[in-house]
C-alpha positions in Angstrom: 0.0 0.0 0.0 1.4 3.2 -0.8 2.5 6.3 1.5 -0.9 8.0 0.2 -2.9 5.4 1.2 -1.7 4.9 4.4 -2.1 8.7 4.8 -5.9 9.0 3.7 -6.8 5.2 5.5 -4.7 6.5 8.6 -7.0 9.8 8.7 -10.0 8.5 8.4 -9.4 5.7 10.9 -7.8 8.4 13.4 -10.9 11.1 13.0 -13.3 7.9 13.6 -11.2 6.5 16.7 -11.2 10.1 18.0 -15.1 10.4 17.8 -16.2 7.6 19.2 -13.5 7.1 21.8 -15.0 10.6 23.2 -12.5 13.3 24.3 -10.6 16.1 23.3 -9.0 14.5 20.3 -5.0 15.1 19.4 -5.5 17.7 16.2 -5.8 16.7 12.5 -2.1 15.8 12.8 -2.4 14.1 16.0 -5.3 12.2 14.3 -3.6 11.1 11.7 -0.2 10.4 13.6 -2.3 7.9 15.5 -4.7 6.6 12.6 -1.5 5.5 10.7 0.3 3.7 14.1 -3.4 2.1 14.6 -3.1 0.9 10.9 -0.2 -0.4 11.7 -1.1 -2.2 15.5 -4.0 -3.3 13.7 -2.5 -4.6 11.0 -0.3 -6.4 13.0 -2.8 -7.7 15.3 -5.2 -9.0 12.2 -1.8 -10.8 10.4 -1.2 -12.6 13.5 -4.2 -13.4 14.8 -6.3 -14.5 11.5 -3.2 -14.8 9.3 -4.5 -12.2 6.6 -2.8 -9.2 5.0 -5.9 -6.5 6.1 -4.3 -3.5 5.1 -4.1 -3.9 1.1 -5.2 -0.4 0.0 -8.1 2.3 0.6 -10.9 0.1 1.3 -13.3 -0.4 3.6 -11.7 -3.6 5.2 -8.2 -1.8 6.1 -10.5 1.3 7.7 -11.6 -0.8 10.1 -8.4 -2.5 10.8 -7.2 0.3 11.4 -9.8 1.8 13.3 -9.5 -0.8 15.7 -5.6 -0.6 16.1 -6.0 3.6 16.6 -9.0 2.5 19.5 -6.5 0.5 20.7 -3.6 3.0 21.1 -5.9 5.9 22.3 -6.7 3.3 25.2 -2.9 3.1 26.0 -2.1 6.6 26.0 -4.9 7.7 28.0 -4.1 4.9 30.2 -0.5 6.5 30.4 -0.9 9.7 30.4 -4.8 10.0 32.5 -3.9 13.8 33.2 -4.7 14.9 29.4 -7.8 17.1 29.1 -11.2 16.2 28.0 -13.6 18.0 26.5 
């Protein structure tokens, strides 16, 4: 999957994570900083898990893989850092 991809899947999943985790958000560039890691936790977690490649382009499957890797990594950073304000 190529850079742009990864960029425009990585927003999308970061703005979505952001929304429905509730909160402040981290900023269009935070967003996609951690859309893209999600991508890639989520990615990770669905290659080892149920052995398939997930994130293969801008489709609706890799969206929600990483979705649910940015869920996850919003989890462990407010679980880190719990003083962060919320809006």
């Amino acid at each position: 999957m190529g850079i742009l991809s990864w960029i425009i899947v990585g927003l999308i999943a970061g703005w979505l994570a952001g929304m429905v985790m509730k909160g402040g958000g981290y900023g269009i560039v935070g967003d996609l900083i951690v859309g893209i890691v999600g991508g890639l936790i989520g990615g990770f977690i669905a290659a080892a898990v149920f052995g398939v490649d997930a994130m293969s382009g801008i489709n609706i499957e890799s969206v929600i893989v990483a979705f649910i890797g940015a869920v996850i990594l919003i989890a462990i950073l407010r679980a880190v850092a719990p003083g962060r304000a919320r809006v």
